[in-house]
C-alpha positions as CSV (number, residue, x, y, z in Angstrom):
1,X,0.0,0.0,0.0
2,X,1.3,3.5,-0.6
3,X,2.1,6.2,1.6
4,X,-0.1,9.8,0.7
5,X,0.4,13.1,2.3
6,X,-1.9,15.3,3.5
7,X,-2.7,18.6,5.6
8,X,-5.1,19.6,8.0
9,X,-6.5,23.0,8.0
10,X,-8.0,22.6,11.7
11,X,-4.5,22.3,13.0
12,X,-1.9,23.2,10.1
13,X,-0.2,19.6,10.4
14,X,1.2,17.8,7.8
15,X,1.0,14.2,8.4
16,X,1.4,10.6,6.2
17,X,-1.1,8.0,6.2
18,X,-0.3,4.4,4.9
19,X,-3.9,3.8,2.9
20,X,-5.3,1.7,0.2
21,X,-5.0,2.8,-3.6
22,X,-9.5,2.3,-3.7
23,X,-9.5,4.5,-0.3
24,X,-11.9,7.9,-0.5
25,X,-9.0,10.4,-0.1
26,X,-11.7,13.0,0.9
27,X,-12.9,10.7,4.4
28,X,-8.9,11.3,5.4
29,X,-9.1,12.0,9.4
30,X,-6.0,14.2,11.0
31,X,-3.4,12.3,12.7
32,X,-2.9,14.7,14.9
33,X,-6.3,16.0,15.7
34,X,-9.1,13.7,14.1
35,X,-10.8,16.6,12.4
36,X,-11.7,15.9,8.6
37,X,-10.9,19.1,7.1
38,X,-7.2,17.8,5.7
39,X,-6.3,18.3,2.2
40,X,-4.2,15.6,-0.2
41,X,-0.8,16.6,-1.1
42,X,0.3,15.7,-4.6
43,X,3.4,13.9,-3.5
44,X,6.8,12.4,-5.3
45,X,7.3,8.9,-5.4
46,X,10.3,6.2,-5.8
47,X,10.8,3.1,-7.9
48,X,13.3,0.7,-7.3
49,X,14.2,-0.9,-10.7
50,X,15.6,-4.3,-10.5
51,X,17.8,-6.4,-12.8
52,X,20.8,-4.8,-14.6
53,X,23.9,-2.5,-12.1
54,X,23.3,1.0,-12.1
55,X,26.5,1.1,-14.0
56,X,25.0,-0.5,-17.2
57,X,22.1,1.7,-17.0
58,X,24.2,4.9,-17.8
59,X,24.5,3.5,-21.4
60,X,21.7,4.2,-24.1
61,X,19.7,1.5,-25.0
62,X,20.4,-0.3,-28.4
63,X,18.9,-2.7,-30.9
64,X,20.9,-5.3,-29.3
65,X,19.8,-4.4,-25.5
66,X,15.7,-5.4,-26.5
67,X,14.4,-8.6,-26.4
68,X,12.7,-8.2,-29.1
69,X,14.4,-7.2,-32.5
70,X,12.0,-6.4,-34.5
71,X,10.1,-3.8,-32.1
72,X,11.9,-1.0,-33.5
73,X,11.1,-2.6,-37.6
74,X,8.1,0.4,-38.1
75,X,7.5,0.6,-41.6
76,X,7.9,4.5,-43.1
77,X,4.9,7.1,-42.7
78,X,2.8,7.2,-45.2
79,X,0.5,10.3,-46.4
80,X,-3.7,9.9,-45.8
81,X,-3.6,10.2,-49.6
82,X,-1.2,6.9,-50.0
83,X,-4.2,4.7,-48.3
84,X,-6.8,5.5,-51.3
């Protein structure tokens, strides 16, 4: 479950609150004093991408790094009038 932020105007607090993704944001209670009137803060997040060192992520990605060749084979553009 992810962490949100949020602020109560009753008592000017700033406080976290470990909640469900489906959970009504707007039924957040204070954690400090219980009062309803908090606000959500649009917060940062972090991902933690596993596989490959850091160190071989400082590269740019190649035709040889996919596993799938052919994902980058898109044939040309063509004009709407090209289609008739």
């Amino acid at each position: 479950m992810p962490l949100y932020e949020y602020f109560c105007e009753s008592c000017q607090a700033d406080f976290t609150l470990l909640q469900s993704t489906d959970t009504n944001k707007e039924e957040s209670e204070c954690s400090e004093c219980g009062s309803k009137n908090t606000r959500y803060k649009f917060s940062s997040f972090a991902a933690k991408i596993q596989g490959k060192p850091h160190a071989d992520l400082q590269k740019p990605v190649t035709v040889d790094d996919l596993p799938n060749k052919n994902v980058l084979r898109i044939p040309p553009a063509r004009h709407i009038s090209e289609y008739q």
